[in-house]
N, C-alpha and C positions, 0 to 999 in steps of 0.2 A: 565552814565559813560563817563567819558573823556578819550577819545581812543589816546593811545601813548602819555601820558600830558609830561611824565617826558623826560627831557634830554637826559639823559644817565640813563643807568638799574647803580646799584651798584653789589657791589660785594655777597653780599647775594641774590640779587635775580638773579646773572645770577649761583650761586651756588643751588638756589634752581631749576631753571631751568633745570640744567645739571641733577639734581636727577630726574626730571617727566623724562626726555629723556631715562634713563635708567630703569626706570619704565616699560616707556609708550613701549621700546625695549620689555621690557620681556612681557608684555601682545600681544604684537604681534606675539607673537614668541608661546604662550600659545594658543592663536585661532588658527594661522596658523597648528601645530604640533597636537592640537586635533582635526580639520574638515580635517587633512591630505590633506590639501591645500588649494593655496590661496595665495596671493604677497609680500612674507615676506620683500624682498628687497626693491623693491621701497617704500614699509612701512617704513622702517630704514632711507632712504637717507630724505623722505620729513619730517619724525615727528618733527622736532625742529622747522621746520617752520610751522609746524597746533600748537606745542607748545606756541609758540611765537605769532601765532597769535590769539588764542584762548584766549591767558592769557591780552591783551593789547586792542582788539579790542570791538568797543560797541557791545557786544553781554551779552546775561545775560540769565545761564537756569531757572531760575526762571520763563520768561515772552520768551520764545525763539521765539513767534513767535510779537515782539512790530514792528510795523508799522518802528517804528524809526531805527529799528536797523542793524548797517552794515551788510553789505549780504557777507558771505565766500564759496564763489565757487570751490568744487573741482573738476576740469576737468578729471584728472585718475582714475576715480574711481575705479582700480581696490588696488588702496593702502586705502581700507576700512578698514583692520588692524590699520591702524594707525588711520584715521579719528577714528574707536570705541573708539578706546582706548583712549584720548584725551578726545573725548566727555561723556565716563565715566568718568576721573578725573576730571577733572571740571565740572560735574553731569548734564549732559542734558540728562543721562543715565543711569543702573544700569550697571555696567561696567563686577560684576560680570556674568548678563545674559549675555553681548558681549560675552566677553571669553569664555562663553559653548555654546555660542548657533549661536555662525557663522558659519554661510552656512548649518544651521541645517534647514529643510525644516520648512514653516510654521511659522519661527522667522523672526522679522523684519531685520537682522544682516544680509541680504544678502552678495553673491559677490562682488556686486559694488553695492557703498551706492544708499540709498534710499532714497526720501524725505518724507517717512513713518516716517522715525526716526530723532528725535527733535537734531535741530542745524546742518543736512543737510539741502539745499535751494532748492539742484538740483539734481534729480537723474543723472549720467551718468555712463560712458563705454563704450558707443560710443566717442573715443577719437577725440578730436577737436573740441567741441560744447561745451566747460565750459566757453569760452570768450564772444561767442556770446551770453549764457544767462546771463550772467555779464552784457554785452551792453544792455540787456533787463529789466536787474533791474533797473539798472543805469537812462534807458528812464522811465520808468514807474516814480523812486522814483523823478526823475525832474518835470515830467509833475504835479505829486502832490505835489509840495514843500519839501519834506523829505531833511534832511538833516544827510542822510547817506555816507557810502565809499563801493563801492565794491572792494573784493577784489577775485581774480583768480587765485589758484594754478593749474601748468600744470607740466607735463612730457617733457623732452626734445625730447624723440621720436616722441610723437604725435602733434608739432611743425611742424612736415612733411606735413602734413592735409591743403588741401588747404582752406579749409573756416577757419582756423586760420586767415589767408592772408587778409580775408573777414573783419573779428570782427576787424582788428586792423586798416583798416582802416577808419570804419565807427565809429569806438570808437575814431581814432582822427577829422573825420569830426564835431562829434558832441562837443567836449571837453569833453566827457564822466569823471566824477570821479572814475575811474577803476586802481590799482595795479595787474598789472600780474605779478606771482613771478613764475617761472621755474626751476624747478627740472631739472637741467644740472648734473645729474650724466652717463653719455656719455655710456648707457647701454640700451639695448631695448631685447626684446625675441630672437632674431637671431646673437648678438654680440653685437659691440660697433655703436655709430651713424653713424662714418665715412665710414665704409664698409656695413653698413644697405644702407644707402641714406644720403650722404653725404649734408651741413645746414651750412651756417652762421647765427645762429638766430641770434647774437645784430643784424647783417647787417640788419637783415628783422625786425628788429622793428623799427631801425633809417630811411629806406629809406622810412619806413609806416608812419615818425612825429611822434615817440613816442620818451622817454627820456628814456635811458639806462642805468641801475648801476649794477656794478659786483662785488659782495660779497662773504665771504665763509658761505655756507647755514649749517653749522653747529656751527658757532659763532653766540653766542644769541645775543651780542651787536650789531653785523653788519648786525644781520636781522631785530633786532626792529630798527637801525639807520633808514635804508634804509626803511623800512614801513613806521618810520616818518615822513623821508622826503619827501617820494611819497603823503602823504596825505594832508601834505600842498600845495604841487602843483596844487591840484584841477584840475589834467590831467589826462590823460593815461603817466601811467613809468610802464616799466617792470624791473624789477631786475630777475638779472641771475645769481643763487644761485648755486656754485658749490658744488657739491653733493657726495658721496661715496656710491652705492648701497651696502645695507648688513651693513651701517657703524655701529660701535658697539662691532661685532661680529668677532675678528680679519678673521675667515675660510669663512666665507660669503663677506667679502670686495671686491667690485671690481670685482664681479664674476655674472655673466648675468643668470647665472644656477637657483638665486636666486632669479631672478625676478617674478617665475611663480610657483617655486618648495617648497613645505612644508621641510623643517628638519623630520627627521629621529628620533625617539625615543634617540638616540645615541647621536646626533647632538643637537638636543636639552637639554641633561644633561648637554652636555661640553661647551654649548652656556649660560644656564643658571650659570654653573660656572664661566663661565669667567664674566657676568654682575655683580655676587656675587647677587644676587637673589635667593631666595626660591624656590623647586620646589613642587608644588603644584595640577602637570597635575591631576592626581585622582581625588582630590574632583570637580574638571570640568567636569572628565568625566561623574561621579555620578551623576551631576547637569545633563548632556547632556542627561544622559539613560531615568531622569523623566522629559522630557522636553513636556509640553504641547502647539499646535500651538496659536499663541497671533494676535489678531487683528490687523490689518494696519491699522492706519488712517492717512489720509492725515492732513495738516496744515487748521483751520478752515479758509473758505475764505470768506471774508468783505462782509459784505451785499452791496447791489448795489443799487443805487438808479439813475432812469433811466428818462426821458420825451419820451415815445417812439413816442407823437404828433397823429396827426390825419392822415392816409395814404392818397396820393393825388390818385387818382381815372381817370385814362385815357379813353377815350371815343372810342367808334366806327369808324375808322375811323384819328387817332392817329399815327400816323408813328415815334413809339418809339419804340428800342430794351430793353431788359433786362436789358443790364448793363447800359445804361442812366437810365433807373426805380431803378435800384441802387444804382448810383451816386446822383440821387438826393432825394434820401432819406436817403444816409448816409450826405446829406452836410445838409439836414434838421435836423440829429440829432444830428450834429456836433455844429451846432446853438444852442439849443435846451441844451447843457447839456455841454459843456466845458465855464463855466460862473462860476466856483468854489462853485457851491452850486448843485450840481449834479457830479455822478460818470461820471471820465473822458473818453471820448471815443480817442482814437489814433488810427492812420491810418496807414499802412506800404507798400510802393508802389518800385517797383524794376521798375524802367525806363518805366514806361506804364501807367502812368497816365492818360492820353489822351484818351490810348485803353481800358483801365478797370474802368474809367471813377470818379476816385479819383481826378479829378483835380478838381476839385468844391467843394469839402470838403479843399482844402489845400489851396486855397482861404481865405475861411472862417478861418479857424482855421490851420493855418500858424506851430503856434507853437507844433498842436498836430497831426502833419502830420510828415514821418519821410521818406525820400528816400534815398534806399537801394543799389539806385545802379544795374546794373547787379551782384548781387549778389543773387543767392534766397536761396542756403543753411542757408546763414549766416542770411537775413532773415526771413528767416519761425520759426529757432529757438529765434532768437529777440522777436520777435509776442508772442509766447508761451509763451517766462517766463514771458515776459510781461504782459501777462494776469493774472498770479497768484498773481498780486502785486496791486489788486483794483483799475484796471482801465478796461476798456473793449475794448479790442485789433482785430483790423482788418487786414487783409493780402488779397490782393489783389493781382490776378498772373493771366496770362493766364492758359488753365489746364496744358498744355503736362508742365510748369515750376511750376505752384503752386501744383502741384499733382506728377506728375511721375517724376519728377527731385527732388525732395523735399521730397518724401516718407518715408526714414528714418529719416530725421528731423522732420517727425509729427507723427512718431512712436514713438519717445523718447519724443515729447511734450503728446502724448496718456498716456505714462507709468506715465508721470512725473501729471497727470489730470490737466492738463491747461482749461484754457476757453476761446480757440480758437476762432473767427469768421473766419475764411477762404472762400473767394470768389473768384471764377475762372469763366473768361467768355472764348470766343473761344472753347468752348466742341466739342468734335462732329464732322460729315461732314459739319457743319453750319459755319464754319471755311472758307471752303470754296478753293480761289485759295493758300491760303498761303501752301497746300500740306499736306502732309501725316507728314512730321514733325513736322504741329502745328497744327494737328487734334487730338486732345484729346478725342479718342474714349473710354476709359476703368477707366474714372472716378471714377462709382460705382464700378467696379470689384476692384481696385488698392484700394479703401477709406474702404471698406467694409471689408479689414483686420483690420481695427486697432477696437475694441470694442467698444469706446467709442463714436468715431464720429458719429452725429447724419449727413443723408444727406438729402437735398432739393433740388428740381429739380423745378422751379417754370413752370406753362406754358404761362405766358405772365406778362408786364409788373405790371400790376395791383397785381397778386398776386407775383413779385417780390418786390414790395416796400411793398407790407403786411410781406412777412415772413423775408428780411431786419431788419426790427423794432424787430420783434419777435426774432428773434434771439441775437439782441443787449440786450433784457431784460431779455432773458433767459440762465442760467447757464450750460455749459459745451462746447464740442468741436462742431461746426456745419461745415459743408460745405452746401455752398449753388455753385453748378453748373448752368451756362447757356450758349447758343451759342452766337454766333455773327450778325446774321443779325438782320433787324426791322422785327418784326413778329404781325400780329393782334392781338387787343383785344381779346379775350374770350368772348362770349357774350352767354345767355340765346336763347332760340327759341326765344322769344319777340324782340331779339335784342339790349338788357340791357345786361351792364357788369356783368358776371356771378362775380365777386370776385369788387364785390363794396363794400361800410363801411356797408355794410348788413352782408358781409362774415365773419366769426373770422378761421382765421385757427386754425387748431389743428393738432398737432404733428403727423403721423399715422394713420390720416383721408384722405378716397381719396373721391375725387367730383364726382359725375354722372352728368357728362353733359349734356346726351341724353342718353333717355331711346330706347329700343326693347326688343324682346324676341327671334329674331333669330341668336344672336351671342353677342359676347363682345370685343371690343378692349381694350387691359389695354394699356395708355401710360404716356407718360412725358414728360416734357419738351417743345423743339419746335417741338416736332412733335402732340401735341395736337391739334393745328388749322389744321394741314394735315388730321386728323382722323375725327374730324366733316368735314372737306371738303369730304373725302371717305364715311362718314352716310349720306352726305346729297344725292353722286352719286347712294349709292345704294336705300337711299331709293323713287329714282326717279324710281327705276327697282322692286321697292314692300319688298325690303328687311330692316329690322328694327332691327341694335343691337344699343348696350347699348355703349357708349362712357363713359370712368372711367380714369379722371386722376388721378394717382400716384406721387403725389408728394412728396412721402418718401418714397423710394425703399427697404428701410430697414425695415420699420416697417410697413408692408404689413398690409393694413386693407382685417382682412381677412373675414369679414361677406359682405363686400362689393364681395370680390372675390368668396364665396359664392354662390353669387346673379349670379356674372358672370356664375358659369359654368351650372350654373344651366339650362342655353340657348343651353347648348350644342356644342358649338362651343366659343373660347378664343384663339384670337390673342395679342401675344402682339409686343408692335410695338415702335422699338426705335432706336434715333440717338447714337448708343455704341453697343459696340464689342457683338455679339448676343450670344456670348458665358458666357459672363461673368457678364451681368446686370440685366436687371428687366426679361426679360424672362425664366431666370434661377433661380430667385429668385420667378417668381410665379411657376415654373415647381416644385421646392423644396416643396414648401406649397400644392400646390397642390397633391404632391405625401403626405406629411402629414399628410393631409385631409381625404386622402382615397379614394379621388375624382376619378370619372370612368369619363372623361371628353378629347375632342379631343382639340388638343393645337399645335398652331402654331405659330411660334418665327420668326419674323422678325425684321432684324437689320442689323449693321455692320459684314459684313463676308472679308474685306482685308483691308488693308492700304489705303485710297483714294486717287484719282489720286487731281490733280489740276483742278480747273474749281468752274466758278459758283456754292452757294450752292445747287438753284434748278437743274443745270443741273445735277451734283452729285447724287443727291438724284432718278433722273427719272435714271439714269445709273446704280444703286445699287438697284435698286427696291422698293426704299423707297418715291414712292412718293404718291401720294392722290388717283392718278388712280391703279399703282399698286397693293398697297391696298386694293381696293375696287376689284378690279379683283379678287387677293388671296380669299380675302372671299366668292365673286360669284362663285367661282368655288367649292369651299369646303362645300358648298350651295347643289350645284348638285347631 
């Protein structure tokens, strides 16, 4: 389909138009008044423009999810009224299940849309993250050649939002083909914008490099004009579509009551009279009494086709940290697979290149490398949708910025099931002098809300460029965690790398790196080489436990742990918050289990000062000798 071919609309179809709007009014007003709530107003002010864009742009429910097709972002999701409604009449939907069954538990017709439901792209509700997954289609559908238009409808309130600020300027760095159209109907939950928080948006899109048009967003001609003409530009324009919340409804106009609030049985008859509409709420409700809960599925996603290569393998003796074991096995995969005959790998780096060790992929592959800026909300949500769009998406951050600053942006990519790679160095007290505000002690406790994230915690380089690769080939959300300093090999009692091309990892398997039978330390991370250094002290003093990396804190192997308590004594031992990591999550299984077993948690217990990682680590008790002392003495 040829998106916006014609000139000018004529006069029967902006007549035909004007009839969906007052249609598509009274289905809103029909879900809103039977789930007795729900956003009926800002449903009203934006529907001409989901009208208008549904009816002109490449979209087609027949095939809603074609590789090819324009991507329509709506960022308020709480005007899901109108999105159903819409996407019933022009059948991406059964318009009549809309109608009975929003916000009915168990149906896909939630509050704020979902990308459950065909002919949404992007779940949201978290207002101000509809641009920045724009800017992630947009990269994605570039780096594959597509030749689509994004386009981005937003609310004028949630314009406030500072990672808007974010998305619009990286959407003009890059020349993104992005339309933001704004719902300027000067109304938010607390009044009008100007005594909310007062906003020049044109100003803050023209001083961001964007091109600016101001239309009335209830003339169909001067929204398809302005669509058309944004799409020829081949840029970022936003158009700022003056709006009427409630319009339609003379007693609803202009009134902020109605942005949150259902109509009243009452309200609603004399609403539907004034549209000259049928009323029909009954046979809705009757549909709503036998309503059975209906399967979610998500959009099916592209098969992947991957080179994940052969892992390079560091030796004994090796003075490489983590994140170079990193870098350069993503610049090896970057080699390896952006050649147009393999699924594209992209990289997403926030001013830290250097430190998180992305600057060697963006070398190689120039094009599919993409810098964010100090901005990390705007890209963590980039990264996300970007991955739902068949390509395989990396985000690199420090933690305290890729994780705890970011945390609601990879909750809404969790909901939205993206296929994340998130990689965070600096964890930890390994971090070192940069201080307590860029010790990212609470990785796993903070990551370990969201469901879906799978996490990895490598314990040296060698098995960091193993589950690197693993993770690029494998589907869904990962983090892989590590610290900052160079840390030894891993090696066998032989003195052979324990995680050489002998090793395969697996999801939820943990390693025995050294065997005993009078204790167990569970750990992770950089503090693995500290723990065989503490087996090697004790067992110079006759004592012999079991050394067991965890390198998936979430999917606790639990026959291995098992094995541990069965020694009777289980340390576990990590650089993160001791409250909220791996020793809380073996004390859970543990209690699970039924297990009668003595357990002793060491970790992070304050905020770390500044200072060298080792001196840190001997001041917190977390070092190889303290360690081995803890268990000497629980020994006794």
């Amino acid at each position: 389909m040829d998106r916006f071919s014609k000139e000018a609309l004529s006069i029967d179809e902006i007549k035909h138009l004007e009839r969906l709007g007052v249609l598509c009014r009274g289905d809103i007003l029909k879900m809103t008044t039977l789930a007795k709530q729900g956003h009926p107003g800002g449903s009203m002010s934006s529907i001409d423009i989901y009208i208008t864009l549904y009816s002109f742009a490449n979209v087609n429910p027949k095939d809603p999810y074609d590789p090819g097709r324009d991507r329509i972002v709506i960022s308020h999701g709480h005007t899901s009224p109108g999105v159903y409604s819409v996407l019933g009449r022009f059948g991406f939907v059964d318009l009549d299940k809309a109608i009975a069954h929003f916000r009915q538990a168990g149906s896909i017709f939630e509050g704020h849309i979902e990308r459950v439901v065909p002919g949404v792209e992007w779940t949201t509700g978290n207002l101000g993250q509809g641009l920045s997954a724009g800017c992630g289609f947009a990269v994605a559908g570039r780096v594959r050649g597509l030749d689509f238009h994004t386009f981005v409808v937003m609310g004028d309130g949630e314009q406030q939002k500072g990672q808007l600020s974010e998305a619009r300027r990286f959407a003009v760095k890059y020349n993104l083909p992005i339309t933001a159209i704004i719902d300027n109907n000067g109304l938010q939950i607390s009044g009008t914008n100007k005594s909310v928080m007062p906003q020049d948006i044109k100003a803050n899109y023209l001083s961001d490099g964007w091109e600016v048009l101001e239309i009335d967003g209830h003339n169909y001609q001067e929204i398809y004009q302005a669509l058309r003409y944004s799409i020829k530009k081949k840029k970022p324009v936003a158009i700022i579509a003056r709006t009427v919340m409630g319009k339609g409804v003379s007693f609803m106009e202009n009134k902020e009551v109605y942005h949150g609030k259902a109509l009243t049985i009452d309200e609603y008859k004399k609403a539907m009279a004034e549209l000259g509409l049928d009323d029909d709420l009954e046979e809705y409700r009757r549909m709503r009494e036998a309503f059975k809960p209906e399967p979610h599925n998500f959009p099916p996603n592209e098969p992947v086709n991957i080179d994940t290569g052969t892992p390079f393998t560091y030796k004994p003796g090796d003075k490489v940290d983590n994140r170079s074991a990193f870098g350069n096995a993503l610049k090896d995969l970057g080699e390896r697979n952006n050649d147009g005959k393999h699924t594209p790998i992209i990289v997403f780096d926030c001013d830290l290149a250097s430190s998180v060790k992305t600057d060697g992929f963006s070398k190689v592959c120039p094009n599919h490398f993409f810098q964010g800026g100090i901005q990390e909300h705007n890209t963590a949500t980039i990264a996300g949708s970007a991955s739902t769009q068949g390509v395989i998406s990396f985000f690199a951050d420090f933690g305290v910025f890729g994780i705890d600053e970011t945390y609601n942006q990879h909750r809404l990519n969790s909901i939205n099931n993206t296929n994340l790679k998130l990689i965070t160095t600096h964890c930890g007290l390994d971090v070192g002098s940069d201080g307590k505000t860029h010790q990212c002690i609470d990785y796993v406790g903070v990551m370990r809300n969201l469901f879906d994230f799978k996490i990895i915690v490598p314990a040296d380089p060698n098995q960091t460029d193993i589950v690197t690769r693993f993770v690029a080939r494998s589907e869904g959300n990962f983090l892989i965690a590590m610290g900052r300093s160079v840390i030894p090999v891993i090696t066998d009692e032989s003195g052979k790398p324990f995680y050489d091309a002998s090793y395969t990892f697996e999801y939820g398997k943990a390693d025995l790196l050294r065997d005993g039978n009078d204790g167990a330390i569970i750990t992770m991370g950089t503090m693995v080489y500290r723990a065989i250094k503490a087996w090697e002290i004790l067992k110079n003093k006759g004592i012999l436990v079991k050394v067991i990396n965890v390198s998936c804190p979430l999917a606790l192997d639990r026959e291995m742990l098992k094995d541990a308590c069965k020694t009777g004594l289980v340390v576990t031992y990590e650089d993160h918050n001791v409250n909220t990591g791996l020793g809380s999550i073996v004390a859970s299984a543990i209690g699970e289990e039924g297990i009668r077993v003595k357990l002793i948690k060491l970790g992070v217990t304050c905020y770390g000062a500044s200072g060298e990682s080792e001196e840190l680590f001997k001041m917190y008790g977390l070092d190889a000798e303290s360690l081995a002392k803890v268990i000497e003495e629980a020994k006794r």
